[in-house]
N, C-alpha and C positions, 0 to 999 in steps of 0.2 A: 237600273232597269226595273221597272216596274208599272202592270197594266194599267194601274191610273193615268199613265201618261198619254194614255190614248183617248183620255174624255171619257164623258158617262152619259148615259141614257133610260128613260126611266119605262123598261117594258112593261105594258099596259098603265103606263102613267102613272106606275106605282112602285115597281119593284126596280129600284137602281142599280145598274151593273155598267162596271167597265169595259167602254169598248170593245177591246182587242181580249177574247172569251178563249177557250178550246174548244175542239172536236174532239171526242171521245172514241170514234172509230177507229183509228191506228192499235187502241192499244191491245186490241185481240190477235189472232192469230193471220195467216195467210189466206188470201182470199175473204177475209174480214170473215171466218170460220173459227170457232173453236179458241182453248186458251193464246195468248204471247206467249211467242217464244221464250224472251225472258223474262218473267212475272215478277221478279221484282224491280226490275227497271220500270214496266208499266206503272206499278206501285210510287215509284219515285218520281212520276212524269207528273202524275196527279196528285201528288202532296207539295210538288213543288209548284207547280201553276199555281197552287192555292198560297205557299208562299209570297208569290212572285206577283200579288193583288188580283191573281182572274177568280172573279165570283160570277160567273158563266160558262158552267160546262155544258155541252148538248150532247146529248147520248140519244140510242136506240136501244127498244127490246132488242132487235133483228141484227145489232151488230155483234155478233159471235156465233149462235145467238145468245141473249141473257149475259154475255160475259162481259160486257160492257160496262153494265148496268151494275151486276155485281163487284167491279172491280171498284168501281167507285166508292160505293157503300165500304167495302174491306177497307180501302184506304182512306175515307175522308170521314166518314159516322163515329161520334155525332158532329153534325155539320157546322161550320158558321153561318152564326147569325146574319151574316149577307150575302152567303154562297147562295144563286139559284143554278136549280137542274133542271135542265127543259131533255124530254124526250118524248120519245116518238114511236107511232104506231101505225099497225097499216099495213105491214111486209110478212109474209113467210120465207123462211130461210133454206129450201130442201137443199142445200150442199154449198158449197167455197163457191162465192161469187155469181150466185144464183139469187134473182130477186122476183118472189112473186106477190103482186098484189094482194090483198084481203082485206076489202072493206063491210065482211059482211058483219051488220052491229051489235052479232054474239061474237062473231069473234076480233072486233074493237072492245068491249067490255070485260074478254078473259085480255088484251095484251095488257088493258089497263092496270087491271086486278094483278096483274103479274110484276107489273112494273113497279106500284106502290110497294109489294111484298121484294121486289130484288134489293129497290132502292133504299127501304126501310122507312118509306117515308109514308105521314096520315093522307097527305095531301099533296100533289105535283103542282110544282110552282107553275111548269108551263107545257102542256100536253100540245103537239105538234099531232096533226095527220100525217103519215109519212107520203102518201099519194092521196089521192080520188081515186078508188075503183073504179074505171069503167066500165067496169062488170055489175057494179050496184049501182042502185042511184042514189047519185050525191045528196039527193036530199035524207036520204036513210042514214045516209053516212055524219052529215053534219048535226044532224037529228040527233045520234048518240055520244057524241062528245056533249054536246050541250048539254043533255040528261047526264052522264058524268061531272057536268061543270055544276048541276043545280042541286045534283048527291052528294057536293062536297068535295067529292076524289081529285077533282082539278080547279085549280086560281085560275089562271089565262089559258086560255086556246090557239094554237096558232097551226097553220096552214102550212107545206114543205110541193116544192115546186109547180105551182100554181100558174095562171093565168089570172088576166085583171078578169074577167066576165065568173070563173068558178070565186076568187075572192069576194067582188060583189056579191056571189050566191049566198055564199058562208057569211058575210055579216047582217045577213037578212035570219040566220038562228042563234050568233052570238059576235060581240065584238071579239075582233080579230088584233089580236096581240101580236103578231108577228108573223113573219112568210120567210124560208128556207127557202129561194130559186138558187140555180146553179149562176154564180158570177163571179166575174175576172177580168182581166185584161185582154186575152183572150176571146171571151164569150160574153155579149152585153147584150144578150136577146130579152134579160127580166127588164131595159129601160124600162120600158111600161110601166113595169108593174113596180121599181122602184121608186118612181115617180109619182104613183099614187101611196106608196106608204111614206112617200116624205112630204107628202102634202097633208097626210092624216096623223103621223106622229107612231106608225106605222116600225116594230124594226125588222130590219130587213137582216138576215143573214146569211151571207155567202157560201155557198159551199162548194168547193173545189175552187178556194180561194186563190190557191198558188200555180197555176198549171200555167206557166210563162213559157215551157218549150223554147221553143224559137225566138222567143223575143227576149229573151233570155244570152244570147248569142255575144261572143264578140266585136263590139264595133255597135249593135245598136242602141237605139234609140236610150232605152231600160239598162244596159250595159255604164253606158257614157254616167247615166245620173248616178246610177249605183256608185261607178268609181268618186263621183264629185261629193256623195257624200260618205263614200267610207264604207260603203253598205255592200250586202250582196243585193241581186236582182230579186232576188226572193224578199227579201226585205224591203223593199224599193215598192213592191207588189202589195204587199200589205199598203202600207204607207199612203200608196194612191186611192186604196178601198177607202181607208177612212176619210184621206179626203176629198173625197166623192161623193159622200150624204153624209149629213148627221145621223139619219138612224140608221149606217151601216154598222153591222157589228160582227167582223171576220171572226170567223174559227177554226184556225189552223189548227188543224192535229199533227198527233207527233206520235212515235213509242221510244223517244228520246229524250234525257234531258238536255243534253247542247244541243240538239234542235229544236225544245220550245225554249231555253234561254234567246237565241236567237231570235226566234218570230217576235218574241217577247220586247226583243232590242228596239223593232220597228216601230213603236207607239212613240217611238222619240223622235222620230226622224221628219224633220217638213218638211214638203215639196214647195217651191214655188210655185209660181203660175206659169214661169216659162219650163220649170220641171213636165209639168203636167200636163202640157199644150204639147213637149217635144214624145213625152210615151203616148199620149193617146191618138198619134198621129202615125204610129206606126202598126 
């Protein structure tokens, strides 16, 4: 078991990371509030992912908040030389489960400044917008990543659930490294805009990669493949993401170690074409 087996990708054309990455959100508290429960297992989740070849972790200021970010740092500084950390700005966190926008471009500049100092890093490999404000205007907003990308403080810039019309905005102030929409089996309302990041080389990252629900069930479609290959449906689920684009790059989280050994399992696993014709028909 190991993430190289899920193919590589080289975000912004430069920096190569294994497909099949983590999410960093799990490993905080309830309501993605405050410390884990149990902090050393957190600790053990992300020493082993880094074990287990994932050199793509995505994190957020806003998921704890700070606790995310700083867990990281505790367990993986200083880094390897081919781990990247992409995170993300944009969110106020007033309570468990509570998300409020803020794109105003003082306060994108302090989550920045913050993030470098949690991370311990000179410079963030890949600084994501966590929204577009509605409340400001997007051009103010992608205005000040840029000016952080040309200060140095950020390598690539990339964009977190988006539309194809706000992505065209943003690469009219920098090219665009990557886009976070929510997608699954489930949920494929980012086609669009998948579509244009695999036509541009573009990666795309899922998030709320695994939410099979129902499709997940006995008897169907995602059930039947799972059993033929050994797999759970959850693993089955990955497996289709990746092969479904090249520049797909899932990041299942966890605050488990046998549950990102698992997610882990599925960079091995290939679908046929009659696999993948009988889940996406359901």
């Amino acid at each position: 078991m190991h993430a190289s087996a899920s193919g590589s990708f080289a975000m912004g054309g430069e920096l190569t990371v294994n497909r099949l990455g983590f999410g960093a959100m799990r490993v905080t508290g309830k309501g993605i509030w405050g410390p884990p429960k149990d902090r050393v297992e957190s600790i053990r989740v992300l020493r082993r992912a880094v074990e287990l070849g994932v050199n793509l972790i995505d994190t957020a200021d806003s998921y704890g908040p700070d606790v995310s970010e700083e867990l990281i740092a505790e367990a993986l500084h200083p880094y390897p030389a081919d781990l990247v950390i992409a995170t993300k700005g944009g969110f106020q966190r007033p309570g468990p489960d509570r998300w409020e926008e803020d794109g105003r471009p003082e306060y994108l500049r302090e989550a920045c400044e913050g993030s470098l100092k949690r991370l311990r890093l000179d410079r963030i490999d890949l600084y994501q917008l966590h929204r577009i404000d509605p409340k400001v205007p997007a051009e103010d907003q992608l205005a000040t990543v840029r000016e952080l990308q040309d200060e140095g403080k950020i390598r690539h810039i990339g964009l977190s659930e988006v539309t194809v019309e706000q992505l065209r905005l943003a690469q009219r102030f920098f090219p665009v490294a990557s886009v976070q929409n929510l997608y699954n089996l489930r949920n494929r309302r980012s086609d669009g805009v998948l579509d244009v990041c695999e036509a541009e080389e573009i990666a795309f990252l899922p998030w709320s990669p695994l939410d099979v629900g129902k499709l997940a069930r006995p008897g169907t479609a995602l059930d039947r493949v799972a059993q033929a290959h050994g797999a759970t449906p959850a693993q089955v689920a990955l497996a289709w993401l990746l092969a479904r684009s090249s520049v797909m790059l899932p990041i299942p989280g966890t605050s488990r170690v046998s549950h990102l050994e698992e997610n882990l399992a599925a960079a091995q696993i290939r679908l046929s074409a009659d696999d993948i014709g009988s889940i996406e028909a359901t």
